[in-house]
C-alpha positions in Angstrom: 24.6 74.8 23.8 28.6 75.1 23.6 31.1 72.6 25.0 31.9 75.1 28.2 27.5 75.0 29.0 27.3 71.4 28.1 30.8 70.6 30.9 29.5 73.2 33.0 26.2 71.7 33.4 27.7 67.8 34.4 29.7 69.7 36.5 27.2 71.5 38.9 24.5 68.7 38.5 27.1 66.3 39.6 28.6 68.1 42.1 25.0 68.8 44.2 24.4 64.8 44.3 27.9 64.2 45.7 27.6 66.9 48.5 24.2 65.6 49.0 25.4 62.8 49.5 28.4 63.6 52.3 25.8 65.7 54.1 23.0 62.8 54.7 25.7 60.9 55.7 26.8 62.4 58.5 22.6 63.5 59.5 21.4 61.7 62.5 19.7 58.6 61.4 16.3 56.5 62.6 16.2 53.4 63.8 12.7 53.3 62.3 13.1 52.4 58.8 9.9 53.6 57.3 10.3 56.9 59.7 13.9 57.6 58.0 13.1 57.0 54.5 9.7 58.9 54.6 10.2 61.7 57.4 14.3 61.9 57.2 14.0 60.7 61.0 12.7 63.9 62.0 15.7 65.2 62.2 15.5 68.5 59.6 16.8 71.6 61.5 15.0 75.4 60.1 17.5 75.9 57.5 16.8 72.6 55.4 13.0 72.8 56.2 13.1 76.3 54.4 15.4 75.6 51.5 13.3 72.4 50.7 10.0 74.5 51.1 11.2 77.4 48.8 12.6 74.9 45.9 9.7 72.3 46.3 7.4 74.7 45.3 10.0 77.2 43.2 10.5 75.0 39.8 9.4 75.7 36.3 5.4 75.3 36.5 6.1 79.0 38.3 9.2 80.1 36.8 7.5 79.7 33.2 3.6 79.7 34.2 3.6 82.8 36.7 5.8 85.1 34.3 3.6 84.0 31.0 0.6 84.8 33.0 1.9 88.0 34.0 3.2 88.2 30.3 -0.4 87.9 28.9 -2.0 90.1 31.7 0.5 93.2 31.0 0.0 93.8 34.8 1.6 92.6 37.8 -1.4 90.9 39.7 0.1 87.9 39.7 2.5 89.0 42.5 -0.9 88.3 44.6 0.1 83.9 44.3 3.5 84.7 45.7 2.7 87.4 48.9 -1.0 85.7 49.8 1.2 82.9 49.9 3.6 84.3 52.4 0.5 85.1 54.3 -0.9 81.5 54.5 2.6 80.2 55.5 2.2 81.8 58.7 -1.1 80.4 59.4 0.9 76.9 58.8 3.6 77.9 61.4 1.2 79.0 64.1 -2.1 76.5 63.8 -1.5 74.0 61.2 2.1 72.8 62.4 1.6 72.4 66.4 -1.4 70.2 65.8 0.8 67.9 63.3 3.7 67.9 65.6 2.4 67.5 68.6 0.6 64.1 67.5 4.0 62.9 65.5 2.2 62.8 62.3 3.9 61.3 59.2 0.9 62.4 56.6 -1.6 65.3 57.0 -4.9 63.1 56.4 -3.0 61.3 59.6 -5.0 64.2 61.1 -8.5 63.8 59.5 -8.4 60.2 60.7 -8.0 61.3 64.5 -10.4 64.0 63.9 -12.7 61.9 62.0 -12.3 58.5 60.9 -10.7 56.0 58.9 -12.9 56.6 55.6 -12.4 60.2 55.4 -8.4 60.6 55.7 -8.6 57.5 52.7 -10.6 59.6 50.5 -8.6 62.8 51.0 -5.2 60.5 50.4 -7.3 59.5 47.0 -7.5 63.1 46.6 -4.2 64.2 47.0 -2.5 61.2 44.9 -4.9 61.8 42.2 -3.8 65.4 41.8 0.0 64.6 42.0 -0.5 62.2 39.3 -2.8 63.8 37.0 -1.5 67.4 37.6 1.2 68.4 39.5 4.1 65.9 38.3 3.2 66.3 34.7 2.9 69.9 34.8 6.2 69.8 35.8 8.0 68.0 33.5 6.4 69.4 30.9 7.0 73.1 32.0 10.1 72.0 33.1 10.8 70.6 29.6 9.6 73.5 27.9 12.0 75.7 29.8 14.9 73.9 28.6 14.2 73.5 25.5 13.3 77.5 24.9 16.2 78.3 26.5 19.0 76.0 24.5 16.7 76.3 21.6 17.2 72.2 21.6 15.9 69.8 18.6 14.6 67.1 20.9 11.1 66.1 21.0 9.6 67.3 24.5 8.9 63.9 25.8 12.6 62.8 25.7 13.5 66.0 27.7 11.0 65.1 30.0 12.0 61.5 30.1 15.2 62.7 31.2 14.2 64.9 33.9 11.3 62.3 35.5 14.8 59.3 35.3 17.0 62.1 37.3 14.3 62.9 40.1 13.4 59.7 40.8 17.0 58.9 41.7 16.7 61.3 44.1 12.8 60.3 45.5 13.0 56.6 45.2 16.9 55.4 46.1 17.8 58.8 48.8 14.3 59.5 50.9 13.1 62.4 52.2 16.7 63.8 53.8 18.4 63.8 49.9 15.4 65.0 49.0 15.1 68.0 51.6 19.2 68.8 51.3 19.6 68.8 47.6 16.5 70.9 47.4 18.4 73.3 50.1 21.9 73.7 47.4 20.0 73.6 44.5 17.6 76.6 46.4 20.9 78.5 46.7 21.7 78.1 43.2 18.4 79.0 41.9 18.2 82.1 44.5 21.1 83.2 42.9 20.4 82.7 39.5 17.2 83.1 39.5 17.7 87.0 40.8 20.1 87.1 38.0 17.7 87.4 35.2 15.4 90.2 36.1 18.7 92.5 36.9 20.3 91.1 33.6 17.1 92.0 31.6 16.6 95.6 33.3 20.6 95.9 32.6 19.5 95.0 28.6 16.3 97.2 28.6 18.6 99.9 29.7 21.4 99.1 27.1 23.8 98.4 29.8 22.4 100.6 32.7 20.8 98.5 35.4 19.6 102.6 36.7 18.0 103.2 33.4 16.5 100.1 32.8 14.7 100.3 36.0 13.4 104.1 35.5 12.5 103.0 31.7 10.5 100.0 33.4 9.2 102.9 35.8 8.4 105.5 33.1 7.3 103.9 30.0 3.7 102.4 30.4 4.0 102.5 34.5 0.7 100.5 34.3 2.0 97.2 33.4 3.5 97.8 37.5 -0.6 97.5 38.5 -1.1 95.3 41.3 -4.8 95.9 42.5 -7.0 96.0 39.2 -10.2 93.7 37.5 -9.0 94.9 33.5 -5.3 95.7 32.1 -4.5 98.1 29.5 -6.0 97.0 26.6 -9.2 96.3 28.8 -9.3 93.1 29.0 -9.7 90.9 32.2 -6.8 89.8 34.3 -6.0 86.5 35.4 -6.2 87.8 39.0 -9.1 90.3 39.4 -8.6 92.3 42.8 -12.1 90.5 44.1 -10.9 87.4 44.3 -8.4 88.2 46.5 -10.8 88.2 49.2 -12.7 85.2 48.2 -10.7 81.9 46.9 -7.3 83.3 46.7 -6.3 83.1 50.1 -8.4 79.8 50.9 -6.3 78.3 47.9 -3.2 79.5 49.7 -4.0 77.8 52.6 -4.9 74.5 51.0 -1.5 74.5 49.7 1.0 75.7 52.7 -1.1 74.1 55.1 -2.4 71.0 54.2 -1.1 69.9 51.0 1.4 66.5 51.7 4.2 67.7 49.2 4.7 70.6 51.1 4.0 70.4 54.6 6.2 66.9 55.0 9.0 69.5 55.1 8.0 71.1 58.0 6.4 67.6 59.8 10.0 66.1 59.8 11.3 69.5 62.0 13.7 68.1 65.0 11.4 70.3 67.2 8.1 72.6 66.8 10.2 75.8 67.4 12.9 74.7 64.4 9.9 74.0 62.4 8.0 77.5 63.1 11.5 79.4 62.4 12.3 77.5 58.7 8.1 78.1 57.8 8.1 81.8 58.6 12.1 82.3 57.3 10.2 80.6 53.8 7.7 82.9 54.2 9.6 86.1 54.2 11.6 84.8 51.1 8.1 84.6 49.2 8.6 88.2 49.4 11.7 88.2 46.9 9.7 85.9 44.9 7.9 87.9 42.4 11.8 89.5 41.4 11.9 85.9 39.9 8.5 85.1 39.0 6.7 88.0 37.7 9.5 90.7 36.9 10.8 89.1 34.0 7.7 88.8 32.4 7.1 92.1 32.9 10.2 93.2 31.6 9.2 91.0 28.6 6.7 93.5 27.4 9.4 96.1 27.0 11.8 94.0 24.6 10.1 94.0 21.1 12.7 91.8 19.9 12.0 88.6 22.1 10.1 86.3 19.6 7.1 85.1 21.3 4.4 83.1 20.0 2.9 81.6 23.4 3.3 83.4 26.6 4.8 80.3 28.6 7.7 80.7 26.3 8.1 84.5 27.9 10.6 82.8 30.3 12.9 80.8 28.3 13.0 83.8 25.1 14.3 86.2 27.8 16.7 83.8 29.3 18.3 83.3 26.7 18.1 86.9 25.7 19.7 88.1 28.5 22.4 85.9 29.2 26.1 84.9 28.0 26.7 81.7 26.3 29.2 81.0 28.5 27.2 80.7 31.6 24.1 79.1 29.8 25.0 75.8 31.6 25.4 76.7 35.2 22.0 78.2 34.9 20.6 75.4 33.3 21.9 73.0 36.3 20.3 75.3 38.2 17.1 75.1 36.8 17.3 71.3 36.1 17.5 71.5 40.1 14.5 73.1 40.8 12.6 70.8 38.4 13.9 67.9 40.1 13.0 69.7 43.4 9.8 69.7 42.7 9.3 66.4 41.2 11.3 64.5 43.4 9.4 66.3 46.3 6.0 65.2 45.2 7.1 61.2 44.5 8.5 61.2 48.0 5.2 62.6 49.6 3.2 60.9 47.1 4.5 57.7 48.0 4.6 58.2 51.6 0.7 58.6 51.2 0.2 55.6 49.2 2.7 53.7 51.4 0.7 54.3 54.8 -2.6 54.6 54.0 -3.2 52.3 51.2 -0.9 49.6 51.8 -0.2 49.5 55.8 -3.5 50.5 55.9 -5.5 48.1 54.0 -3.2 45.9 51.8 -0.5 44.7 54.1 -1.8 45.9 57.6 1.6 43.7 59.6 3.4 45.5 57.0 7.3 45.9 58.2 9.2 49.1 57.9 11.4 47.2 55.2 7.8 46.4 53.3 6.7 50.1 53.8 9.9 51.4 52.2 10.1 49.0 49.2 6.8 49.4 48.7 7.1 53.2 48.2 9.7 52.9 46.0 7.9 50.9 43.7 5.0 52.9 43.9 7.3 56.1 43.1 8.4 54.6 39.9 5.4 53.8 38.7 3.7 56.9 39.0 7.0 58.4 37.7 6.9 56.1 34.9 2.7 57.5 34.6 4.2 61.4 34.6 6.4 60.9 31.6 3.3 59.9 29.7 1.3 62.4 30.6 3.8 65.1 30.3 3.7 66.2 26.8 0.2 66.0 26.0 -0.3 69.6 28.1 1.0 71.1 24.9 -2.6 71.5 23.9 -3.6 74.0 26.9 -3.8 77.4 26.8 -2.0 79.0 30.3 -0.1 76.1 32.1 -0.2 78.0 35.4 -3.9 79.1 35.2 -4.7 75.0 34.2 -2.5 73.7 37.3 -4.9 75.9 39.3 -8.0 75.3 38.1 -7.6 71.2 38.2 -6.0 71.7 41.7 -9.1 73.3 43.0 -11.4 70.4 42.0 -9.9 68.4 45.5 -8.5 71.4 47.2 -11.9 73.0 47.9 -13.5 69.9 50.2 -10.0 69.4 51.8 -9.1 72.5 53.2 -13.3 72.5 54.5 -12.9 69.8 56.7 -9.5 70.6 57.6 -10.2 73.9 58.8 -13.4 72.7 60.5 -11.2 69.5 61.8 -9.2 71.9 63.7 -11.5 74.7 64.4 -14.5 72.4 65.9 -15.2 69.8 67.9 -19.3 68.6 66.8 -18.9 68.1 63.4 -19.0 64.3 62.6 -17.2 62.3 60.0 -20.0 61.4 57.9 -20.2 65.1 57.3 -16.8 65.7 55.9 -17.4 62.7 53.7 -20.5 64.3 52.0 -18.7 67.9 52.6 -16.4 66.6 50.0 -19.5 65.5 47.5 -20.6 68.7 47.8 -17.4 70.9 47.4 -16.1 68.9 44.8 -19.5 69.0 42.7 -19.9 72.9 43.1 -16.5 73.2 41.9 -16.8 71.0 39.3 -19.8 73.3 37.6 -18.5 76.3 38.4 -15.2 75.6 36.7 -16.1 73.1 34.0 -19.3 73.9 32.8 -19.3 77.7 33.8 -22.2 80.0 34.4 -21.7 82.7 31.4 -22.2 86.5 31.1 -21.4 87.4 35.1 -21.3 90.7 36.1 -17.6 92.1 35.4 -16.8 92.4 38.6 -17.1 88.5 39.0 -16.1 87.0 35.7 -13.1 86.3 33.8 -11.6 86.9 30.4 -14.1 84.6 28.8 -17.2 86.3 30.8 -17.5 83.3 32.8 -17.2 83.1 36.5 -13.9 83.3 38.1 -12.7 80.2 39.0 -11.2 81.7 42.3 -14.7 83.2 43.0 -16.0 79.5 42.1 -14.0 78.2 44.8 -15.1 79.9 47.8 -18.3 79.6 46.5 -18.1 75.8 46.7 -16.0 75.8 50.2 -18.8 78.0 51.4 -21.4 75.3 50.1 -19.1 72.4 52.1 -18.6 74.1 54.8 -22.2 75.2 55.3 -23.7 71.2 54.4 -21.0 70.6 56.9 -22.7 72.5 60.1 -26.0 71.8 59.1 -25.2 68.1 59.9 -23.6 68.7 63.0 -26.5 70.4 64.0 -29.1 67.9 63.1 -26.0 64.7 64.3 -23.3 65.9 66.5 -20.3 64.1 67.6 -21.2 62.5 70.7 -18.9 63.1 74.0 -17.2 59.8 73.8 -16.2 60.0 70.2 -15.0 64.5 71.0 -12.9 62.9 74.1 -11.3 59.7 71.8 -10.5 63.0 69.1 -8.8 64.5 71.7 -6.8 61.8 73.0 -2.9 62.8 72.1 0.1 60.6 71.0 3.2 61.6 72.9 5.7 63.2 71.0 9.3 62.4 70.2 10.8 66.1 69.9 10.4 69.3 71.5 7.0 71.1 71.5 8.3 74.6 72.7 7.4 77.2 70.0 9.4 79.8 68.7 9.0 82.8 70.5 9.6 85.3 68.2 7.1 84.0 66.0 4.2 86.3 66.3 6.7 89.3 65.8 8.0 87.8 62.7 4.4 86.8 61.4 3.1 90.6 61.9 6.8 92.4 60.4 5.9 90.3 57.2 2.2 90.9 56.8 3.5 94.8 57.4 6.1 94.4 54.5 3.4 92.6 52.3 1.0 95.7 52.5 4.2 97.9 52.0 5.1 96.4 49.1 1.4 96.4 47.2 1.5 100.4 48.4 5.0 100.9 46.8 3.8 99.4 43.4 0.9 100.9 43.4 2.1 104.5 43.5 4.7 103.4 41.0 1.4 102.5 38.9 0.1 106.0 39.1 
């Protein structure tokens, strides 16, 4: 990196955490401490709520996994994560969302304990801190790592580059809150949505020695089938990561899990100044998930066309063609820009993961007369620890295979039981809580065989690149099994009619529960341009 990239880079990094900065100032503030820190007062209007959605879950552990998988699949089926995504958003803004609002929750498993008990929203907390420390905030600062380093062709060992990015993000999580958290992921999103759009047009621009026109029709014309959205095998025969089955078994359960119950995400959307701003920056995030796979997926397809790139592992697609494609001279804006989405992402999942532990674990059980002072210090500390825990783990993903295809597998080991008795939380009104708890034991053990001990030689339709069941068809296969154990026991030991009427017993609200109205229209125009979108590539296929 030259001395311009290197200023450059200070520069734009520098310049988000002072605006940051000026803009929380002047954002309405809580009188409850915890409340502030934790849920930025509830006081996010549709705009921030999207930005922070879009760049919590934009970062490196998709800019580098999705494109390497799509790299090593030679087909595009990977656009499936980002539009089946776009589909489960709006089943956040319409179902998931009022029922969080209208009970002023500051956690989702805030929810499970209403609709439950105690015992069950502390096991799904477990849950959910045990995959943000053992998965999600290592992933990304390894990928995040890797990115950087492939793209500066740096010299430093990964975990220094890591250590750097984990010291950055915490600034942000522990010492700012959610509110520096939710508006620096909203400039960064701008930088990364311009950036980020650069690269594909840059590397059709290269593939067509200068002519964006041609590099598109050469994309088009030469091998159309690496534009195959809907198949089980690519070119060379061989499985795909994303077999067209499974998009109607565990894709879209997966989806939900994510967008709709997952803490790191839908804390965005809980601290909305009213349900209707909430619904408007979900569904506005969801109809940006429709530009995603220009960033995600594109450039890895474009990949296959360069002979050139050197490649010897296919989460290195992203950084070889970054650096391919663009000028020295602006090497360092883009890398602030992707240092920015790391951060997003990591600095998103210490603030929700030490929201959890703060609430549950220590107001909950530790310190129950806990102040909001106590809370808040509390969290911090908690936040730097598991931080601190990231760092280590970081660099020892080196030794796996696809980085996006391992995030997903681990994730579903928890996610399977919790979206179960979420959806059945919501959706019924017999089902006691000893139930979920054993629904848990059950989806967590079905997906622990299916995935890590595999049943071998499947039928093709079923299996993936190794024979072995598909870990997406694994996974509604084990919600099915949680779900089922679940009604049995209500039938055999309902919920009686005083503990259904304590369930239903609501906490007033502090902001406006008046939904958007145009949220149906929205919902159905961007289901409509997902199913355009699969038609359009798939003629372009054939």
């Amino acid at each position: 990196m030259n001395t311009i990239s290197i200023i450059s880079f200070v520069i734009a990094t520098a310049l988000v955490a002072v605006i940051t900065y000026f803009i929380v100032r002047r954002m309405k503030r809580s009188e409850n401490i915890a409340e502030e820190y934790f849920t930025g007062g509830r006081a996010l209007s549709w705009p921030i709520i999207a930005g922070s959605l879009l760049l919590t879950n934009l970062s490196t552990e998709q800019l580098v996994g999705l494109n390497g998988s799509v790299f090593g699949d030679k087909a595009l089926v990977g656009i499936a994560w980002e539009s089946l995504a776009a589909m489960a958003m709006i089943v956040t803004a319409l179902i998931f969302l009022p029922v969080y609002l209208k009970n002023g929750f500051t956690t989702t498993p805030e929810f499970l304990e209403k609709r439950f008990d105690k015992g069950t929203r502390t096991i799904v907390s477990g849950l959910f801190l045990f995959g943000y420390i053992t998965v999600l905030l290592p992933v990304i600062l390894y990928t995040g790592s890797l990115a950087i380093i492939g793209m500066f062709n740096l010299k430093l060992k990964l975990w220094i580059v890591s250590l750097g990015i984990g010291l950055l993000g915490s600034a942000y999580a522990i010492f700012g809150g959610l509110k520096s958290v939710a508006v620096s992921d909203t400039l960064n999103g701008i930088g990364l949505f311009i950036g980020g759009l650069m690269i594909p047009f840059l590397a059709l621009s290269a593939l067509g020695d200068g002519s964006l026109i041609t590099g598109f029709f050469t994309l088009c014309n030469s091998r159309p089938e690496y534009l195959t959205v809907l198949t089980k095998t690519n070119v060379d025969g061989q499985i795909v990561s994303v077999p067209w089955p499974t998009l109607i078994t565990g894709m879209m359960f997966i989806q939900i899990f994510y967008w709709s119950t997952n803490q790191v995400i839908v804390q965005r959307a809980m601290a909305a100044k009213s349900l209707s701003e909430g619904q408007k920056g979900v569904l506005f995030a969801s109809f940006m998930k429709l530009i995603g796979p220009l960033m995600l997926c594109l450039p890895g397809i474009i990949a296959l066309h360069i002979p050139e790139l050197i490649i010897e592992k296919q989460d290195q697609v992203y950084g070889a063609i970054v650096r391919h494609v663009l000028p020295d001279w602006s090497l360092g804006l883009f890398a602030a820009v992707l240092v920015g989405s790391i951060l997003s992402s990591f600095n998103s999942t210490l603030n929700s993961a030490s929201t959890l532990f703060s609430f549950q674990f220590y107001h909950g059980y530790i310190n129950k007369n806990a102040t909001g002072i106590d809370i808040v210090r509390i969290g911090k500390l908690f936040a730097l620890c598991i931080a601190i825990t990231s760092v280590i783990i970081a660099p020892m993903l080196s030794k796996m295979g696809s980085i996006f295809d391992y995030l997903q597998k681990v994730n579903g080991l928890y996610s399977v039981p919790i979206i179960a008795i979420f959806l059945l939380g919501i959706g019924t009104n017999h089902i006691p809580a000893i139930a979920a708890k054993i629904g848990i034991l059950v989806g967590m053990s079905f997906y622990a065989f299916f995935t890590f001990f595999n049943i071998k030689n499947v039928p093709v339709n079923f299996s993936d690149a190794n024979g072995d069941l598909h870990f997406l068809h694994g996974y509604f296969i084990s919600f099915l099994a949680s779900v089922f154990t679940m009604f049995i026991i209500g039938i055999i030991r309902p919920r009686t009619p005083e503990e259904i009427s304590a369930g239903k017993h609501q906490i007033s609200s502090k902001i406006d529960l008046s939904p958007w109205p145009h949220s149906g229209k929205v919902s159905l125009l961007i289901i409509i341009l997902i199913l355009l979108t699969y038609s359009f590539l798939t003629w372009l296929a054939h």
